[in-house]
Backbone as a ProteinNet text record, in pm:
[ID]
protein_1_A
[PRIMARY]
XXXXXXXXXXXXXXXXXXXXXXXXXXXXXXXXXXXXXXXXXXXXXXXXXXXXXXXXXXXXXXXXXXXXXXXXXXXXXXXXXXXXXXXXXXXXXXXXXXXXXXXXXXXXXXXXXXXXXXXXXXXXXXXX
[TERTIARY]
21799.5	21793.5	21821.3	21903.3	21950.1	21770.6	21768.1	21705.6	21675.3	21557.6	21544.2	21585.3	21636.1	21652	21529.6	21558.9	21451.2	21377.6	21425.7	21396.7	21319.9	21326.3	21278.1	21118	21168.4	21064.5	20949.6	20977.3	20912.2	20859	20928.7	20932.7	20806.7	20796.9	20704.5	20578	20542.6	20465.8	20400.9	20458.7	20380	20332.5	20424.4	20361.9	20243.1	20259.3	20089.9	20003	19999	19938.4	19886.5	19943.1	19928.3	19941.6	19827.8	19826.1	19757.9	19853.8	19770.2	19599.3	19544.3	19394.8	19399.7	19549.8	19544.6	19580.8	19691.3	19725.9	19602	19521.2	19398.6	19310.3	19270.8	19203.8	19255.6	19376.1	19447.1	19481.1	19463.9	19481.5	19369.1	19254.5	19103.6	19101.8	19128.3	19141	19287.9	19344.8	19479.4	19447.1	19411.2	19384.8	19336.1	19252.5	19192.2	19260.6	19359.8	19418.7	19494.8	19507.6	19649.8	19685.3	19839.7	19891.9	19939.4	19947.5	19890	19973.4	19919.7	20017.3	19992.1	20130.3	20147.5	20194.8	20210.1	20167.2	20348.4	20377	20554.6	20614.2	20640.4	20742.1	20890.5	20966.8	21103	21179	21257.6	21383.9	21512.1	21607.8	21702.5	21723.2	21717.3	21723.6	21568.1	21514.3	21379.5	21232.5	21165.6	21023.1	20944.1	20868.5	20818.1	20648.4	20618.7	20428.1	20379.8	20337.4	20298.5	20365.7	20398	20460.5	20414.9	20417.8	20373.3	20511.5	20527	20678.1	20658.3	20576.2	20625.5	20644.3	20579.5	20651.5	20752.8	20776.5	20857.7	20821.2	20698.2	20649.9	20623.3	20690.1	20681.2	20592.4	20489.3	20378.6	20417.1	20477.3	20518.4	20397.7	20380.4	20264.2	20334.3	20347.4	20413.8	20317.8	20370.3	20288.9	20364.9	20379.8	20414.9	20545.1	20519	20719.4	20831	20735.6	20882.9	20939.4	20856.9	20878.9	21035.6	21105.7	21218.9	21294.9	21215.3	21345.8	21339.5	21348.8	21393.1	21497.7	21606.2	21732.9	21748.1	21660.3	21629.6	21560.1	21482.9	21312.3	21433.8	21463	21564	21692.2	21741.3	21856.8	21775.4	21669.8	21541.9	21550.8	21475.5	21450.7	21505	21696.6	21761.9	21818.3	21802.9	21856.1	21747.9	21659.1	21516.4	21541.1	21537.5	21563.8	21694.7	21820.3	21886.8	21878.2	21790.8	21737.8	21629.9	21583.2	21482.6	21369.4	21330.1	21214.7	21169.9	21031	20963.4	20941	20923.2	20872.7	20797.6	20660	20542.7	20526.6	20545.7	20526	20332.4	20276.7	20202.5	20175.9	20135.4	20101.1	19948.2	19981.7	19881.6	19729.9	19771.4	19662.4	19582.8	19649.1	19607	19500.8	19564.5	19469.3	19334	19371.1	19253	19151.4	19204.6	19139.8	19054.4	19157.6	19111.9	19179.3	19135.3	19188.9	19174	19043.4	19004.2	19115.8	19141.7	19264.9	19363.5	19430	19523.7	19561.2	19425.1	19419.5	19449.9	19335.3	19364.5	19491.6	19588.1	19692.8	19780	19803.5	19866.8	19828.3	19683.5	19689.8	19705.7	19723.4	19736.4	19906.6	20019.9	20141.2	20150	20082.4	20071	20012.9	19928.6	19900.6	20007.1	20065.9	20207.1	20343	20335.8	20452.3	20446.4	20302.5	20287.3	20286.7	20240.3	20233.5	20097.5	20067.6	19930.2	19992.6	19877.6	19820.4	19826.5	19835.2	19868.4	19878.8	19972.5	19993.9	19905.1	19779.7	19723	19545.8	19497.9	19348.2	19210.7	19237.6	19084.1	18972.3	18906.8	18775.8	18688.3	18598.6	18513	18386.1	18305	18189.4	18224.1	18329.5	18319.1	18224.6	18178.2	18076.3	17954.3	17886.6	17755.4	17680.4
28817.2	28761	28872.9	28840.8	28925.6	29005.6	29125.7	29174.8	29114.4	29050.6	28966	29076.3	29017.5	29058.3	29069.8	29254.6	29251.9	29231.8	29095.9	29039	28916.6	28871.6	28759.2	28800.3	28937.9	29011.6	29040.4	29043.1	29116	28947.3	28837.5	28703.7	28653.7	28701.1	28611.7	28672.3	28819.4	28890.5	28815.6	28833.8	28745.4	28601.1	28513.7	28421	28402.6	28486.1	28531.7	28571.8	28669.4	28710.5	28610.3	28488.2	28393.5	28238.8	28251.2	28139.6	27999.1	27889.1	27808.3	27790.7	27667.5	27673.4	27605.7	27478.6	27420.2	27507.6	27591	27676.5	27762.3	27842.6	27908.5	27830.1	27707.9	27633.3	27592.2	27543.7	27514.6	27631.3	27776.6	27909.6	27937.9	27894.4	27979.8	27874.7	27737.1	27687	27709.2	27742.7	27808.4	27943	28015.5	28168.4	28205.7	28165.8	28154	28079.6	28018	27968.3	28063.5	28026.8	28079.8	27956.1	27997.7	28078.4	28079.1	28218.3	28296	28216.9	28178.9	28135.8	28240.6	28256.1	28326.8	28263.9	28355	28293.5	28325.2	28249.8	28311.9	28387.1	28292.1	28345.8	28327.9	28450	28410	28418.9	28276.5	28240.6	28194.5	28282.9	28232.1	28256.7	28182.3	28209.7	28128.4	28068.1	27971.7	28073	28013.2	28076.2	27992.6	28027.7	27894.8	27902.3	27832.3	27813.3	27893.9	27823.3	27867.8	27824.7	27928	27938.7	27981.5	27927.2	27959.6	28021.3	28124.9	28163.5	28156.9	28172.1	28153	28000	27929.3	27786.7	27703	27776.9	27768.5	27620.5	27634.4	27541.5	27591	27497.5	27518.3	27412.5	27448.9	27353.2	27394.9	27281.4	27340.2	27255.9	27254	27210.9	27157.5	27050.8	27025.4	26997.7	27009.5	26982.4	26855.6	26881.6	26718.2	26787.8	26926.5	26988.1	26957.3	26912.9	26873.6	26701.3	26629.1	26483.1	26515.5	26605.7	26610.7	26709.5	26758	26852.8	26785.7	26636.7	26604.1	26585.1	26660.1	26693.7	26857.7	26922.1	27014.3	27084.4	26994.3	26990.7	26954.7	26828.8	26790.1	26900.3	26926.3	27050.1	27167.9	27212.4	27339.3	27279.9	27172.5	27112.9	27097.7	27059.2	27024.8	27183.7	27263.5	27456.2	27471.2	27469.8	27470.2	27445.9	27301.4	27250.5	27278	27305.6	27337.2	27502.3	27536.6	27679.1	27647.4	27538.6	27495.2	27483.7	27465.9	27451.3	27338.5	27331.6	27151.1	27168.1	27115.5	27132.8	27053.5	27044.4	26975	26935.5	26836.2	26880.5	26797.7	26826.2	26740.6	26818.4	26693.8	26673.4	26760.6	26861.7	26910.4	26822.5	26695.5	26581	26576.6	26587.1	26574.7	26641.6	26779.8	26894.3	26888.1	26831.1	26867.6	26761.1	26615.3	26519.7	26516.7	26568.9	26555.6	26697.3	26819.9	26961.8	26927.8	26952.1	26910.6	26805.6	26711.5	26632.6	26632.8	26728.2	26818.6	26911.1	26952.2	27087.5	27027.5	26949.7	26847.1	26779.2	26762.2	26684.1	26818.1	26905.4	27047	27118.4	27095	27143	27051.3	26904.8	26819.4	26862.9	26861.9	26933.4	27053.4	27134.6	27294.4	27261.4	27143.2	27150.6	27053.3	26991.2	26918.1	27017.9	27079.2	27170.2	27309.8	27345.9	27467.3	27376.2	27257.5	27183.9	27192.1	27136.3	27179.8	27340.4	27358.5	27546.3	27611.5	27461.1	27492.2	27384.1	27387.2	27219.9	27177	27307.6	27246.8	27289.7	27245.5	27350.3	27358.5	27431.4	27408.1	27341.6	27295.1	27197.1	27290.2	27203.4	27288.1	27284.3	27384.6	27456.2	27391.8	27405.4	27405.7	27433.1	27403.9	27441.2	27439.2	27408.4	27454	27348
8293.1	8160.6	8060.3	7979	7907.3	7769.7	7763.8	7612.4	7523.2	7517.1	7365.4	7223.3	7140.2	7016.9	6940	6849	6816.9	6704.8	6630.4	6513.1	6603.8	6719.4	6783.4	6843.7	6887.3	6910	6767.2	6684	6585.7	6479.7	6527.9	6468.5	6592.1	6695.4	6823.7	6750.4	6690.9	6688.7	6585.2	6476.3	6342.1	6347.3	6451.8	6518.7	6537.6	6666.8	6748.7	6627.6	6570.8	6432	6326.2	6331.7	6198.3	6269.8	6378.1	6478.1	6407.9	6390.3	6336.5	6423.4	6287.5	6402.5	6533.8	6543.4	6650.4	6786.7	6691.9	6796.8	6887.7	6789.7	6821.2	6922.7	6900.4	6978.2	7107.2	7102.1	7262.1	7335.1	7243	7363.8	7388.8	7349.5	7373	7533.2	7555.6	7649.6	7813.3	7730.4	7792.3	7892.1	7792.1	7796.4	7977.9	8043.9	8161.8	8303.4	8251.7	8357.9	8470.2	8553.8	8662.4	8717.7	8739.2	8696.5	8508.5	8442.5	8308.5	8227.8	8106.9	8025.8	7895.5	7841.3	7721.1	7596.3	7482.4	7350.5	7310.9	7210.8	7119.7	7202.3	7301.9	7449.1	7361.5	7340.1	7300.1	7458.4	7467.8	7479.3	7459.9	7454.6	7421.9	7285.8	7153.7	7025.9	7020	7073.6	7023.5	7063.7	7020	7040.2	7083.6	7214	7255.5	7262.2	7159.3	7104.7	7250.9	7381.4	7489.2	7591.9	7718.4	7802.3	7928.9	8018.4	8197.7	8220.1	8279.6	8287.1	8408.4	8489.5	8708.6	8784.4	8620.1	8673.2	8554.4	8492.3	8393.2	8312.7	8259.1	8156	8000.8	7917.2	7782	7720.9	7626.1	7552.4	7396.1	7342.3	7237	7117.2	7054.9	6944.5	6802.6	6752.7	6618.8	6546.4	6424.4	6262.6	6185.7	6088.4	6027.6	5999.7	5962	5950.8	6019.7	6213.1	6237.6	6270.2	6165.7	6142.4	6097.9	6023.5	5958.4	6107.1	6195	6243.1	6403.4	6409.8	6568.8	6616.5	6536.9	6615	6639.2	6587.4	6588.3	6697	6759.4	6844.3	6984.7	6993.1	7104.9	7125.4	7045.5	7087.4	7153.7	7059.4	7218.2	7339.6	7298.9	7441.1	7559.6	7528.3	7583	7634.8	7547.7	7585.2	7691.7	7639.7	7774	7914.6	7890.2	8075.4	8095.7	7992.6	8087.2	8169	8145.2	8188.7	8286.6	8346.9	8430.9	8389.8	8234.5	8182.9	8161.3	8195.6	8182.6	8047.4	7945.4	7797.1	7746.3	7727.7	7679.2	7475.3	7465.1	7330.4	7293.5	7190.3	7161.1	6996.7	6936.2	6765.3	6764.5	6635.2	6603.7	6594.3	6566.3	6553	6660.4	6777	6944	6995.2	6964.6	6991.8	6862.6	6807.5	6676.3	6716.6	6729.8	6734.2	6921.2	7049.3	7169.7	7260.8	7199.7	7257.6	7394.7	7405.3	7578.8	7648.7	7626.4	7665.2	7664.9	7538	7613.1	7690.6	7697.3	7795.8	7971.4	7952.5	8102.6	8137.1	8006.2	8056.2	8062.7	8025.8	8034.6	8181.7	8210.1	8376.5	8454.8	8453.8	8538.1	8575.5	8468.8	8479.6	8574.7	8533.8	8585.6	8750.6	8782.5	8917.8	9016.4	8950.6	8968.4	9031.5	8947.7	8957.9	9038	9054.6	9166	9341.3	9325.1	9451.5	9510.7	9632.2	9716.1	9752.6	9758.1	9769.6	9967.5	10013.7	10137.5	10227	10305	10379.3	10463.9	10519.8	10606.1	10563.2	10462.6	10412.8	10541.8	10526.1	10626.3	10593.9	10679.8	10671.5	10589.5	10483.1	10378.5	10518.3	10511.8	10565.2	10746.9	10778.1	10917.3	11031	11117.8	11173.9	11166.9	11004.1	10959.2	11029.5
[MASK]
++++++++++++++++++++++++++++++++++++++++++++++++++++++++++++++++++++++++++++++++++++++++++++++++++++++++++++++++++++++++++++++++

């Protein structure tokens, strides 16, 4: 992957720096997971709210700003997956009104897409 640019770099930073509160709240829940998700992941020319990069998931978060930019929102989107990215969006309303429920529907994805952990698990307390 090519060097991010370093106005994208220095644009992710102030991001992170000037995190809305929804934003703040859905990473204090984020923050602990594996596999890690990160904050103003730049790809490409876009910046992506939060990002799992080993399973290539994007959670992007809107405000009422982008009621005007959904040709805007769909052209990312569409740059995204064509790069193999799943892309999550949900309304600042969501997280404000049911964080916890997005959080759960964000790892229900994340446990989707890593698969079972092993094809054959062993019996819990075998033997006892």
């Amino acid at each position: 992957m090519p060097r991010v640019a370093p106005h994208l770099t220095a644009n992710a930073r102030l991001l992170r720096n000037a995190a809305t509160a929804e934003e703040r709240a859905l990473w204090s829940r984020l923050r602990h997971l594996r596999p890690r998700f990160t904050r103003q992941l730049p790809i490409g020319s876009y910046i992506i709210d939060f990002a799992c990069r080993s399973i290539k998931l994007a959670v992007e978060l809107d405000g009422s700003q982008h009621l005007d930019a959904i040709a805007y929102d769909d052209t990312r989107t569409l740059f995204l997956e064509s790069l193999g990215w799943r892309v999550l969006r949900y309304w600042n309303s969501d997280v404000r009104d049911n964080g916890d429920g997005v959080a759960e529907a964000i790892m229900a994805v994340v446990a989707h897409r890593i698969g079972p952990t092993h094809p054959q698990p062993l019996p819990f307390r075998e033997g006892l």
